[in-house]
DRENLO-619803 format. One record per atom (N, C-alpha, C): chain; x, y, z; atom name. Coordinates in nm, 4 decimals. Each point is the difference from the previous one (the first is absolute). Layout:
# DRENLO-619803
> A  X  Y  Z  CA .
...
# end
This chain:
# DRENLO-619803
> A  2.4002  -1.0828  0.0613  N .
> A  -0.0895  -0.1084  0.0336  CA .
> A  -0.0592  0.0202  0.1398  C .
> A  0.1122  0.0632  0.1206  N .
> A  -0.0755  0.0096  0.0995  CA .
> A  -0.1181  0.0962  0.0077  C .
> A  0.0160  0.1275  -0.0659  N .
> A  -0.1013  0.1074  -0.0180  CA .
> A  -0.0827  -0.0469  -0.0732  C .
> A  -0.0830  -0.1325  -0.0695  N .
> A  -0.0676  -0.0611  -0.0528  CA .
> A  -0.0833  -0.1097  0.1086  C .
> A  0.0465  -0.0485  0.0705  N .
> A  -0.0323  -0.0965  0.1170  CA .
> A  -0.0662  0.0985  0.1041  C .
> A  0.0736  0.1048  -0.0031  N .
> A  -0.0472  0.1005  0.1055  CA .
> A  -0.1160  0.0399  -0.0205  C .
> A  0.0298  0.0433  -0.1134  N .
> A  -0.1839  0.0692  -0.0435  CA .
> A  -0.1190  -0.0962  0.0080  C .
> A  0.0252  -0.1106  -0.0201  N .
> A  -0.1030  -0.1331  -0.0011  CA .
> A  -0.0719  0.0097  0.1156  C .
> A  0.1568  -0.0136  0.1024  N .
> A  -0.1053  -0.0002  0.1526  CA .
> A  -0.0692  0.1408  0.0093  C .
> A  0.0601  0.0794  0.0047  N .
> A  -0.0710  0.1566  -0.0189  CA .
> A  -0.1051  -0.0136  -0.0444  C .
> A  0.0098  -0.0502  -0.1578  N .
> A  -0.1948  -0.0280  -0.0426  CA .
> A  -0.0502  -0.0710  0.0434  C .
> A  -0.0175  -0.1165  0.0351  N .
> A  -0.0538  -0.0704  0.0768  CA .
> A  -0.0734  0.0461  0.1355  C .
> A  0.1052  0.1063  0.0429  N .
> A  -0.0410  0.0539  0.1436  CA .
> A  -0.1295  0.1093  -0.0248  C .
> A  0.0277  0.0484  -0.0970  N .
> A  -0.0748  0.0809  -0.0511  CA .
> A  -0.1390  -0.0870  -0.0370  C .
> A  -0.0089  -0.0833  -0.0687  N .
> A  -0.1312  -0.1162  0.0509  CA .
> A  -0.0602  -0.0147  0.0652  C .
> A  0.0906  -0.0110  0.1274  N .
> A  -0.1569  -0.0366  0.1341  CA .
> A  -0.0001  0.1456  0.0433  C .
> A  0.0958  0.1360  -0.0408  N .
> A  -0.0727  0.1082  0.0439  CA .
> A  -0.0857  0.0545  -0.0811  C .
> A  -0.0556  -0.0423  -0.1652  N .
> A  -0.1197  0.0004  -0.0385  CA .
> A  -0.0793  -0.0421  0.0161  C .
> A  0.0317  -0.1626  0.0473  N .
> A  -0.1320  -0.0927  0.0496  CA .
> A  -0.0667  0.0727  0.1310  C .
> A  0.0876  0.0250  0.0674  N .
> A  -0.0788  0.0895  0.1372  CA .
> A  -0.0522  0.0503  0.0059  C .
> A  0.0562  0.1068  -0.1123  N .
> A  -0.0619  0.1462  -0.0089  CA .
> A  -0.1280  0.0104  -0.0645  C .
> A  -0.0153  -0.1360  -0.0785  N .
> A  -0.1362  -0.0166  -0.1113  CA .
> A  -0.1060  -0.0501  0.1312  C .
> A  0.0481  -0.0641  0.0908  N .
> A  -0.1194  -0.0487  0.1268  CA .
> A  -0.0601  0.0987  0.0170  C .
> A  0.0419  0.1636  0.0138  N .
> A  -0.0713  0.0711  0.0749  CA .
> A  -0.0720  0.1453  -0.1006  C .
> A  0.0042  -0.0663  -0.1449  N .
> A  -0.0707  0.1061  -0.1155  CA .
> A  -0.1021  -0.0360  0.0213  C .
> A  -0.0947  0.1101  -0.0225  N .
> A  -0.1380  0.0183  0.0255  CA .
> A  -0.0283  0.1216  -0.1565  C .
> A  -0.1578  -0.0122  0.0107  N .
> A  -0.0137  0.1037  -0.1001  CA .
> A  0.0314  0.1288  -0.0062  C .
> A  0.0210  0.0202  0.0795  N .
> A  0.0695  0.1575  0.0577  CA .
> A  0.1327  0.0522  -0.0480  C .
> A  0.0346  0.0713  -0.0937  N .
> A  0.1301  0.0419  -0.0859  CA .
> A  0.0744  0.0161  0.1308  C .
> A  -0.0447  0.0176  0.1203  N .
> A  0.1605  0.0417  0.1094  CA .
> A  0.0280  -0.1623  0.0505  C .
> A  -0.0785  -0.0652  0.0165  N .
> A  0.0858  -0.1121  0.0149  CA .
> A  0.1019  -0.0838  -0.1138  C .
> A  0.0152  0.0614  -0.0736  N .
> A  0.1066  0.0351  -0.0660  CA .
> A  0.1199  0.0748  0.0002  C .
> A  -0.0408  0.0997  0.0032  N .
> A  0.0391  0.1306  0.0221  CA .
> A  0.0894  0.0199  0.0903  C .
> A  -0.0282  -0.0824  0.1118  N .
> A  0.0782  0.0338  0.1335  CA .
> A  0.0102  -0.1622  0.0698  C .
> A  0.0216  -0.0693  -0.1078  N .
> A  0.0487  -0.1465  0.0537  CA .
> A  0.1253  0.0004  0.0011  C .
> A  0.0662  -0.0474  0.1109  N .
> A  0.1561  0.0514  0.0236  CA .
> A  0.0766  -0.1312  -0.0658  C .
> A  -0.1185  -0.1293  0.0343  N .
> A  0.0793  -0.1659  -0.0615  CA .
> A  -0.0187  0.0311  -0.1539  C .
> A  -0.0734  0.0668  -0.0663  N .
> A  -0.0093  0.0052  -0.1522  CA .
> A  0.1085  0.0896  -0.0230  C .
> A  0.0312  0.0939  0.0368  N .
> A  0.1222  0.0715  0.0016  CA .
> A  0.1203  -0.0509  -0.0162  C .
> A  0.0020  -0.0823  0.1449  N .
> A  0.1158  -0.0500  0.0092  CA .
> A  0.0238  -0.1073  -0.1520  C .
> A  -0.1067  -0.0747  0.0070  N .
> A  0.0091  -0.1106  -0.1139  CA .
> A  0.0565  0.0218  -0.1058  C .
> A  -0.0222  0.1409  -0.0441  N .
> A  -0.0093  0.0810  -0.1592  CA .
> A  0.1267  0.0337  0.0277  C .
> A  0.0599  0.0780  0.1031  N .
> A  0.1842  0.0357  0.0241  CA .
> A  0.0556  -0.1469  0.0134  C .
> A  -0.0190  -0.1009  0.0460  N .
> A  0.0960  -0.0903  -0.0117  CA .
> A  -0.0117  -0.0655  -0.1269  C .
> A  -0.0909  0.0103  -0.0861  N .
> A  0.0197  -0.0445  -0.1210  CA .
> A  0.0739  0.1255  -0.0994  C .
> A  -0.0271  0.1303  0.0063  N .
> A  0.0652  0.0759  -0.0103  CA .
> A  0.1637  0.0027  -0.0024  C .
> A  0.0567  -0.0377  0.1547  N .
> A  0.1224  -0.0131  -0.0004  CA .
> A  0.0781  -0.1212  -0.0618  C .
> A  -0.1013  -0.1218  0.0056  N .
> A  0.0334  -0.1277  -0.0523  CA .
> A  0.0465  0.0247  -0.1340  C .
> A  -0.1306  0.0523  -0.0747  N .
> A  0.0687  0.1026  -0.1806  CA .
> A  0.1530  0.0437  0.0298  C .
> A  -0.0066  0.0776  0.0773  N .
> A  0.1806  0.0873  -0.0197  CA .
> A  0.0906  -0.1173  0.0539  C .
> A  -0.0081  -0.0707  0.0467  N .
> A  0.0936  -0.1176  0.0259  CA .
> A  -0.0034  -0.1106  -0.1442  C .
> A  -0.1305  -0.0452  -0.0874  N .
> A  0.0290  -0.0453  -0.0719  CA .
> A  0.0517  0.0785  -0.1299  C .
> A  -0.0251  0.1078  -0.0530  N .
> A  0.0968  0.1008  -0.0362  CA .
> A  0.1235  -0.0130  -0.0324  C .
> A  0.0536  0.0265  0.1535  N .
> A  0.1558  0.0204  0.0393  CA .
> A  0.0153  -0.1412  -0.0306  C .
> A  -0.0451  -0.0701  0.0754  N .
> A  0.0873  -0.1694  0.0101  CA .
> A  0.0059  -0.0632  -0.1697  C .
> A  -0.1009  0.0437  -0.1244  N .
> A  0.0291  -0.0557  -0.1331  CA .
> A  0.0676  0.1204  -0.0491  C .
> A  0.0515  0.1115  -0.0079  N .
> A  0.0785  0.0436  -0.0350  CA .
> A  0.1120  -0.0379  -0.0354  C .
> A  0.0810  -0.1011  0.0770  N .
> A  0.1166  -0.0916  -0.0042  CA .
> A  0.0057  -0.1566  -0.0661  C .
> A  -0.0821  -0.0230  -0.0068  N .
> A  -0.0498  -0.1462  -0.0330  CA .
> A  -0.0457  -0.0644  -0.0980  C .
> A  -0.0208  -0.1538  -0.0488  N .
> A  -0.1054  -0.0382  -0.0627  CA .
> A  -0.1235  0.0308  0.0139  C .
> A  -0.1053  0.0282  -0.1194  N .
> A  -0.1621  0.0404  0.0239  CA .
> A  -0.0660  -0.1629  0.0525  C .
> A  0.0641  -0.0793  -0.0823  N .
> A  -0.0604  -0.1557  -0.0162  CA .
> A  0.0112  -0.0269  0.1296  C .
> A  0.1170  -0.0086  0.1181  N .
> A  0.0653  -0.0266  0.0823  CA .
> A  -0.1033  0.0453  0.1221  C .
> A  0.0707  0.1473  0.0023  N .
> A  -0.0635  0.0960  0.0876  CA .
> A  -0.1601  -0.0455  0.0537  C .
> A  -0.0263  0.0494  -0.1191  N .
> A  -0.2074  0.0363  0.0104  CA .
> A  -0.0521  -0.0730  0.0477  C .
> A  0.0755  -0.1888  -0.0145  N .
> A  -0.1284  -0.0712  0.0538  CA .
> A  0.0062  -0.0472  0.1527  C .
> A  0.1240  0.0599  0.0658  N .
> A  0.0269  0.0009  0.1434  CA .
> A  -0.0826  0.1415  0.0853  C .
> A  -0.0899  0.0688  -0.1005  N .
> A  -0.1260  0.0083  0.0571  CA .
> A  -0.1340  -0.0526  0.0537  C .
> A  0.0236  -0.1322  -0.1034  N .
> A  -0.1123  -0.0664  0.0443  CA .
> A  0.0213  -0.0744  0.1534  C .
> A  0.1434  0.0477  0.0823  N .
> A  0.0033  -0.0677  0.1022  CA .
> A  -0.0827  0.0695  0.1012  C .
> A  -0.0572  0.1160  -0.0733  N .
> A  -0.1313  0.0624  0.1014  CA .
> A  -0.1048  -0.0833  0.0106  C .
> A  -0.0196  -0.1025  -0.0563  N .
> A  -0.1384  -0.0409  0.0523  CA .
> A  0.0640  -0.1290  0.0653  C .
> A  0.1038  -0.0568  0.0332  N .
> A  0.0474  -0.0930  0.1249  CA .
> A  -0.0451  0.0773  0.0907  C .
> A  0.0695  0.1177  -0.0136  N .
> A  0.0420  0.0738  0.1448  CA .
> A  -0.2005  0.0687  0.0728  C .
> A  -0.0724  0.0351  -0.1104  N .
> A  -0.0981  -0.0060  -0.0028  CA .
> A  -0.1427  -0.1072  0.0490  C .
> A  0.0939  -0.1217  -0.0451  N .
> A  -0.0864  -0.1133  0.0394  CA .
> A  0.0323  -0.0227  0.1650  C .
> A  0.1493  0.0215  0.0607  N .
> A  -0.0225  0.0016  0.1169  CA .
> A  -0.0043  0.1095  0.1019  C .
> A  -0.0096  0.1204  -0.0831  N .
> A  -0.0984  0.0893  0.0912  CA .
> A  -0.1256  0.0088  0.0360  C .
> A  -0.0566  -0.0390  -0.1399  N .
> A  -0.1705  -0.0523  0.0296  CA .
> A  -0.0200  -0.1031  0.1270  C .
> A  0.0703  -0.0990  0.0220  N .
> A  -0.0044  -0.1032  0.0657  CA .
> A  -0.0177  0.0709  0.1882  C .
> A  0.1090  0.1350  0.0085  N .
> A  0.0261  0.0273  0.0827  CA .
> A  -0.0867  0.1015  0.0775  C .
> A  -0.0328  0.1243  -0.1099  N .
> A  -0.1304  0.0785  -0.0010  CA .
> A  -0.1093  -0.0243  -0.0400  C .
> A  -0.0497  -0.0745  -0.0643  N .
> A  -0.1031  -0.0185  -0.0116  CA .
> A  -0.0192  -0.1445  0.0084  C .
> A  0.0352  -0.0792  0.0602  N .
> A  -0.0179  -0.1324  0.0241  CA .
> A  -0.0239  -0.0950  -0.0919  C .
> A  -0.0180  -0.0181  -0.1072  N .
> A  0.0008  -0.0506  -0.1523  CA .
> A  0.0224  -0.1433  -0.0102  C .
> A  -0.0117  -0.0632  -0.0135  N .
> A  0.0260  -0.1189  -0.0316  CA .
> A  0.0982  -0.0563  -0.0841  C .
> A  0.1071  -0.0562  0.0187  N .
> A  0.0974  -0.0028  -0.1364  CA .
> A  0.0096  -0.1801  -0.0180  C .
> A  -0.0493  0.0165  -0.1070  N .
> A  -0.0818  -0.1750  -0.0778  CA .
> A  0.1191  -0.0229  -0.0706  C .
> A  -0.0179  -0.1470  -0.0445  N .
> A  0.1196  -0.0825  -0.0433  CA .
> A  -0.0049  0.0817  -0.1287  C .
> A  -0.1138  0.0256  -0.0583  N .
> A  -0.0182  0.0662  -0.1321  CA .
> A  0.1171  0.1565  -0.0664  C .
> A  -0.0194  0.0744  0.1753  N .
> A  0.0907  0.1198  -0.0178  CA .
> A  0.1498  -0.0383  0.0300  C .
> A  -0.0032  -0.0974  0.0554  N .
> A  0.1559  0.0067  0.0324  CA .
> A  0.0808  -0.1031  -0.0994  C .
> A  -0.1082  -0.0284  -0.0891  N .
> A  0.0228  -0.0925  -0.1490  CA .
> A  0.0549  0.1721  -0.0717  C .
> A  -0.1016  0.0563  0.0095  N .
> A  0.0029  0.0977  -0.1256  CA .
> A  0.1933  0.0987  0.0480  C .
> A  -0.0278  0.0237  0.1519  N .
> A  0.1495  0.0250  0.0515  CA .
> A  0.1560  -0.0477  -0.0893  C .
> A  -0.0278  -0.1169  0.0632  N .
> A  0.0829  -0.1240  -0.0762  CA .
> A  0.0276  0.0287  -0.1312  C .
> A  -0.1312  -0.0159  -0.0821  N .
> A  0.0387  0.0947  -0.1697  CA .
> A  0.0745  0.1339  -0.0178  C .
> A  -0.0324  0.0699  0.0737  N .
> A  0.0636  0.1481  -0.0127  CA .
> A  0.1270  -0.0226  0.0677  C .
> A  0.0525  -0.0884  0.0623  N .
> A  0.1576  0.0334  0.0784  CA .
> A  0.0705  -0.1134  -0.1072  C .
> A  -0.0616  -0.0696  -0.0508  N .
> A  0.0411  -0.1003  -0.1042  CA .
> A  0.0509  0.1035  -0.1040  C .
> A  -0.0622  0.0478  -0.0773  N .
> A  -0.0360  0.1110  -0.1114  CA .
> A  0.0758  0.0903  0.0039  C .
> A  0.0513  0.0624  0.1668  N .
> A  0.1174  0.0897  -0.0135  CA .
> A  0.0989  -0.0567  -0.0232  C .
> A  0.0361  -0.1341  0.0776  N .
> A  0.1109  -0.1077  -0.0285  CA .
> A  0.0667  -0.0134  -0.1390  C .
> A  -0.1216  -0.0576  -0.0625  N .
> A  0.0165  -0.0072  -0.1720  CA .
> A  -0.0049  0.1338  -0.0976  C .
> A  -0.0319  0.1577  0.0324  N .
> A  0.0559  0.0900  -0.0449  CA .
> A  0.1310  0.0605  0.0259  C .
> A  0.0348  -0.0308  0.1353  N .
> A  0.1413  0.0602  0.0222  CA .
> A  0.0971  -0.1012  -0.0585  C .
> A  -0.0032  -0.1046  0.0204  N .
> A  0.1180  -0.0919  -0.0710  CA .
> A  0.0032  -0.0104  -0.1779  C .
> A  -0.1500  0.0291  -0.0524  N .
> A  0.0004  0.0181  -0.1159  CA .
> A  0.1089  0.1750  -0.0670  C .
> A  0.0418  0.0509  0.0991  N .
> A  0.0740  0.0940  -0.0107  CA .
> A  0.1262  -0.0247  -0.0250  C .
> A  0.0455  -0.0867  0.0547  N .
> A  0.1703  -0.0415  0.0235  CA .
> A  0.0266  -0.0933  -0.1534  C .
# end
């Protein structure tokens, strides 16, 4: 479970190093090419994979999988932080659903 939580933030992190990295594409194949935040973005989602991997190897699928979606908490307050974002009663409604949702899949286990 922890190598499942882990990867979340990992992907997540990997988020605002795509969002970054997408600020500075231009039509030009090297700004691509040699964007170091798109890089990075693509390896931390990369490594996030081999952590979710390893971490359901051991586990429930039902259980496990949807304590991915705690990437877009962790997501919603990185936006807030890098990119200044606004976080509306609306998203932190939709929050609320998804930490609810893990609540009611993990106990639906026991």
């Amino acid at each position: 479970m922890v190598l499942v939580l882990v990867g979340s933030v990992i992907g997540s992190v990997g988020a605002i190093f795509l969002k970054s990295g997408a600020h500075q594409v231009n039509r030009h194949w090297t700004s691509i090419a040699f964007n170091w935040r798109l890089a990075l973005g693509v390896g931390t989602y990369l490594a996030s994979s081999v952590l979710f991997v390893k971490g359901m190897s051991n586990g429930e699928l039902s259980v496990l999988f949807p304590l991915v979606s705690l990437s877009y908490v962790c997501t919603l307050v990185w936006s807030r932080l890098f990119f200044h974002e606004a976080i509306t009663k609306v998203k932190l409604t939709g929050v609320g659903l998804i930490l609810a949702g893990i609540i009611f899949l993990s106990l639906g286990s026991r």
